[in-house]
FIKOL-386175 format. One record per residue: x, y, z of N, C-alpha, C in turn; residue in one letter; residue number from 1. Coordinates in steps of 0.2 Angstrom, whole numbers, padded with zeros to 4 digits, always signed. Atoms other than C-alpha are relative to their C-alpha. Layout:
  n.px  n.py  n.pz ca.px ca.py ca.pz  c.px  c.py  c.pz type seq
     X     Y     Z     X     Y     Z     X     Y     Z    a NUM
...
***
This chain:
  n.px  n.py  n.pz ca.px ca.py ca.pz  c.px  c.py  c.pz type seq
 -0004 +0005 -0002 -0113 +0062 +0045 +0000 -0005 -0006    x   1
 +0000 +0004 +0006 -0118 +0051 +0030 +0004 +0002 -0004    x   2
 -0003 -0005 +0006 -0111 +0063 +0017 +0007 -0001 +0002    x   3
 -0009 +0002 +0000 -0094 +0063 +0026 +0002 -0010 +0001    x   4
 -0002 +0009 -0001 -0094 +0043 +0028 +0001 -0003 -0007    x   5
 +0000 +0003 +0007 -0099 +0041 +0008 +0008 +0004 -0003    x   6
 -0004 -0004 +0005 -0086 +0054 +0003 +0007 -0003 +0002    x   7
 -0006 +0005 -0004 -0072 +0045 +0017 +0001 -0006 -0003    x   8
 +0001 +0008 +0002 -0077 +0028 +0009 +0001 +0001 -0008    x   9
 +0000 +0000 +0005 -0077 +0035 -0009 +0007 +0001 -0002    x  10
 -0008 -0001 +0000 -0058 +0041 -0008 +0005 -0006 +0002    x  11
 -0005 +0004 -0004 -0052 +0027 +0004 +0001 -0006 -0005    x  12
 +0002 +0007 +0004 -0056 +0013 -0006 +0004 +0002 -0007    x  13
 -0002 +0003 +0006 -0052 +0017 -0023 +0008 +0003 +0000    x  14
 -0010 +0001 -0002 -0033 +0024 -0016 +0003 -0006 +0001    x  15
 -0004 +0006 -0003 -0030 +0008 -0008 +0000 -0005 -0007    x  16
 -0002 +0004 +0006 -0035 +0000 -0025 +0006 +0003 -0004    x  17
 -0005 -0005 +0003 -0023 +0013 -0034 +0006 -0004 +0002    x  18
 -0006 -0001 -0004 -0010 +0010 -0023 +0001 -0008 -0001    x  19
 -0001 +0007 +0000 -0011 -0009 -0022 +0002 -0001 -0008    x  20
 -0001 +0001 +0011 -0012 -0011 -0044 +0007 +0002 +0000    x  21
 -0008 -0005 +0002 +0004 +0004 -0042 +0007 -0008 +0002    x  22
 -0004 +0003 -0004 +0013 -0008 -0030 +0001 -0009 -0005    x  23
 +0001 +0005 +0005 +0007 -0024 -0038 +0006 -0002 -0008    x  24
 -0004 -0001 +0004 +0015 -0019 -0054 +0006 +0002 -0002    x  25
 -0008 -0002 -0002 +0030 -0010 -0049 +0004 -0005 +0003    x  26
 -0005 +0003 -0007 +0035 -0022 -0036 +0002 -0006 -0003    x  27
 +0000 +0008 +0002 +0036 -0039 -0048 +0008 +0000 -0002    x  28
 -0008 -0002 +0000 +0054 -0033 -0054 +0003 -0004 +0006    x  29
 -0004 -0003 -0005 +0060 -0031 -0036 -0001 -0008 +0003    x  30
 +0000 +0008 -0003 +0052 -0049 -0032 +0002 -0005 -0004    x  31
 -0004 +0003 +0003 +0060 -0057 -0045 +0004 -0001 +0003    x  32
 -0007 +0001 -0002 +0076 -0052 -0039 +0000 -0002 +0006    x  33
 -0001 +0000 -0006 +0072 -0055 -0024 +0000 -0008 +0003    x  34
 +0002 +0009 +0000 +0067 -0074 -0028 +0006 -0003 -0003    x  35
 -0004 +0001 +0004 +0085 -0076 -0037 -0003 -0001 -0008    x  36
 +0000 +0000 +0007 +0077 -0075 -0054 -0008 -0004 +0001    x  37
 +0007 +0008 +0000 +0061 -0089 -0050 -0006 +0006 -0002    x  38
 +0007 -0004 +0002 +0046 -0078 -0059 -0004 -0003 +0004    x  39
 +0005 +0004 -0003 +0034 -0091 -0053 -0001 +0003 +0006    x  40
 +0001 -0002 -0007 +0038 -0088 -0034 -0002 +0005 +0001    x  41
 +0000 -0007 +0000 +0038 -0069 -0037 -0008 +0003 -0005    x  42
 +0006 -0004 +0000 +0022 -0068 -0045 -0005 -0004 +0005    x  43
 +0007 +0002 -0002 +0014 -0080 -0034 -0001 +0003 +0005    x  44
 -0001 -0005 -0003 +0021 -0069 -0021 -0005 +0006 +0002    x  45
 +0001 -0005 +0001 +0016 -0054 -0028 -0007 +0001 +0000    x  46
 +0006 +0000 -0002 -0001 -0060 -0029 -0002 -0001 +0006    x  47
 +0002 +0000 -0007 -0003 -0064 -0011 +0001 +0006 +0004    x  48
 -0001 -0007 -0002 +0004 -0048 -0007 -0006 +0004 +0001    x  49
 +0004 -0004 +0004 -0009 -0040 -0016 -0009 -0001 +0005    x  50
 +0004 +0002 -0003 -0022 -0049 -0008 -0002 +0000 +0008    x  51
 -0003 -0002 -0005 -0015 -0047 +0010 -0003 +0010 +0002    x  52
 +0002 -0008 +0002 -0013 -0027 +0005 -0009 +0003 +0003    x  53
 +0006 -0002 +0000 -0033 -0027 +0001 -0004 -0001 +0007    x  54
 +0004 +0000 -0005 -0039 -0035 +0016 +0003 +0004 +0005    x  55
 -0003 -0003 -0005 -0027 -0027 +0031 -0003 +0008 -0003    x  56
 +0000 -0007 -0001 -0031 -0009 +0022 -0007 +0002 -0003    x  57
 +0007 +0000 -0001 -0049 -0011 +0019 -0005 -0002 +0005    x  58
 +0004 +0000 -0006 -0053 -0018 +0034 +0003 +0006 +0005    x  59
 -0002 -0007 -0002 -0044 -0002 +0041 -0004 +0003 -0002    x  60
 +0006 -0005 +0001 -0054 +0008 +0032 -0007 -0001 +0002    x  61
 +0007 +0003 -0003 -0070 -0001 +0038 +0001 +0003 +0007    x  62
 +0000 +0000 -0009 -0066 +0000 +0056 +0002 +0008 +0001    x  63
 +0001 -0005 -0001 -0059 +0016 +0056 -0004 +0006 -0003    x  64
 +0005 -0006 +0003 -0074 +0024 +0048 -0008 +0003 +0005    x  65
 +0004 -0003 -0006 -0084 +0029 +0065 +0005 +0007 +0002    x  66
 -0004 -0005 -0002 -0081 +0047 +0069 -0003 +0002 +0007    x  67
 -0003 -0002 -0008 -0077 +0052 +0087 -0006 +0005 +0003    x  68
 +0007 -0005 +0000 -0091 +0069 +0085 -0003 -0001 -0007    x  69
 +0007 +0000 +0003 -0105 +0073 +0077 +0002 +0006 -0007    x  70
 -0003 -0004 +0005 -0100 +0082 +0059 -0005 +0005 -0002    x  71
 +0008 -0005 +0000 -0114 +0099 +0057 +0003 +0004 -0007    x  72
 +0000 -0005 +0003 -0105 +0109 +0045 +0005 +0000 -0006    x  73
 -0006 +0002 +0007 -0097 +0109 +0028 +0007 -0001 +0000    x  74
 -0008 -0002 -0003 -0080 +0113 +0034 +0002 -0006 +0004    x  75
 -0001 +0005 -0004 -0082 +0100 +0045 -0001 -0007 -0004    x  76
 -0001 +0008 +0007 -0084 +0085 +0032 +0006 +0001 -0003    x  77
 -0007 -0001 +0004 -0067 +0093 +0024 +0004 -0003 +0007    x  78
 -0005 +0001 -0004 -0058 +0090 +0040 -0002 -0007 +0003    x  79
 +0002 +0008 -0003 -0065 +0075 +0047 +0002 -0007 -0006    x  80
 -0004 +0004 +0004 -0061 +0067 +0031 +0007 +0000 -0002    x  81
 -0010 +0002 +0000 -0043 +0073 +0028 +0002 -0004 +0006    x  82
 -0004 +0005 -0006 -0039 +0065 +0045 -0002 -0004 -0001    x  83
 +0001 +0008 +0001 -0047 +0050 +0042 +0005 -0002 -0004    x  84
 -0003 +0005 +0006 -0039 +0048 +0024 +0008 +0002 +0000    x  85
 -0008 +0001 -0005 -0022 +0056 +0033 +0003 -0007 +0004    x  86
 -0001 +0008 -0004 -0022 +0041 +0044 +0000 -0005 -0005    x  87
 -0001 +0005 +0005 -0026 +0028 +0031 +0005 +0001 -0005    x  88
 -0006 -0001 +0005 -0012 +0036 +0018 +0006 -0002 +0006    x  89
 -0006 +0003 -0006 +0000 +0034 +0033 +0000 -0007 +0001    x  90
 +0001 +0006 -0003 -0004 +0016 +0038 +0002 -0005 -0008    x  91
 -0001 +0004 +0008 -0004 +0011 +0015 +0009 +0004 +0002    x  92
 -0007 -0002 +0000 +0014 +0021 +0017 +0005 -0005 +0006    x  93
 -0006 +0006 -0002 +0021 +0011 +0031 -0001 -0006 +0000    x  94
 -0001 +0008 +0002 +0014 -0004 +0027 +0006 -0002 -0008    x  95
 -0003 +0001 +0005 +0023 -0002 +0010 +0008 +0001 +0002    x  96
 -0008 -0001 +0000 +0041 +0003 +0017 +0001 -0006 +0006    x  97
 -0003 +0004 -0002 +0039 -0012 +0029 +0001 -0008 -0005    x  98
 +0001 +0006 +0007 +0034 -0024 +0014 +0009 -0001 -0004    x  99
 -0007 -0001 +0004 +0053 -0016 +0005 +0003 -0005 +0006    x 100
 -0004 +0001 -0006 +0061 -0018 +0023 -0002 -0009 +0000    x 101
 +0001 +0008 +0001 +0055 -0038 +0023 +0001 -0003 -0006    x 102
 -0003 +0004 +0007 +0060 -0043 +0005 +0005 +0004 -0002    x 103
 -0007 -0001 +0002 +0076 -0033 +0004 +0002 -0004 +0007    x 104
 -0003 +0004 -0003 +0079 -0043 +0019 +0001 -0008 +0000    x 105
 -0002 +0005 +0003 +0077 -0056 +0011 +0003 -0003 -0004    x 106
 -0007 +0000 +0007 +0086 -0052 -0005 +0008 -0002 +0003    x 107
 -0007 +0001 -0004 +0100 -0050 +0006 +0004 +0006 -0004    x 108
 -0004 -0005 +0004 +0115 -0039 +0000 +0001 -0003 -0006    x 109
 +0000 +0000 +0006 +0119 -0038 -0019 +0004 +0002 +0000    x 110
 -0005 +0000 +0004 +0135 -0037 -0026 +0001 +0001 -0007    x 111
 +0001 -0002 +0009 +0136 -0027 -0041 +0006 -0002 -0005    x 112
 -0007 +0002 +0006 +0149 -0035 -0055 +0004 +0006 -0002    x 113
 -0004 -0005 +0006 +0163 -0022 -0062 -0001 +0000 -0005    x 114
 +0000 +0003 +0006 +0159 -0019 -0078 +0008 -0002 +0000    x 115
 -0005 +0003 +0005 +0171 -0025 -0090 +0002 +0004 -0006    x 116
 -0003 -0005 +0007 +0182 -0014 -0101 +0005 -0003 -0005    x 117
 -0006 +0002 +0003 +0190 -0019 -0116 +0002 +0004 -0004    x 118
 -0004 -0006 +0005 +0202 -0012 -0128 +0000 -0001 -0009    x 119
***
């Protein structure tokens, strides 16, 4: 049981960090625009984001790291762990397509200029 809890916890954690740095970095773009150009608003944003991110998906991994049976067999540490860390990649994926879904709702629609051809 230990071994599958160290190996659930060794995975869970440093994805959530991964994923939060990936997001972090990629996302500052998307939150510029999203603040009509305001950098400041958008990284200070993106910093609270980030910090939000850490605690809702690592206090998920804390609370969901009690397993339901008793784990005996090698086989059984592999799968006890992919469900776990299935559940946990699913909950970082739709926290992240609600995070888009709430600041493209704020961007609002976008209107792309024609270019401009000259002769």
């Amino acid at each position: 049981m230990i071994l599958t809890y160290a190996v659930y916890l060794a995975v869970a954690i440093p994805v959530t960090i991964w994923v939060a740095r990936t997001l972090h970095k990629n996302g500052a773009i998307f939150l510029v625009d999203c603040f009509d150009g305001n950098e400041e608003m958008a990284k200070s944003v993106n910093h609270l984001l980030v910090v939000g991110f850490y605690l809702i998906n690592i206090g998920f991994v804390a609370l969901y790291l009690k397993l339901a049976e008793q784990v005996t067999t090698g086989a059984g540490v592999f799968e006890a762990v992919s469900a776990k860390l299935g559940v946990v990649l699913l909950v970082l994926g739709g926290m992240h397509f609600l995070n888009l879904f709430v600041f493209s709702r704020i961007r609002g629609p976008r209107v792309a200029t024609p270019p401009t051809f000259t002769r």
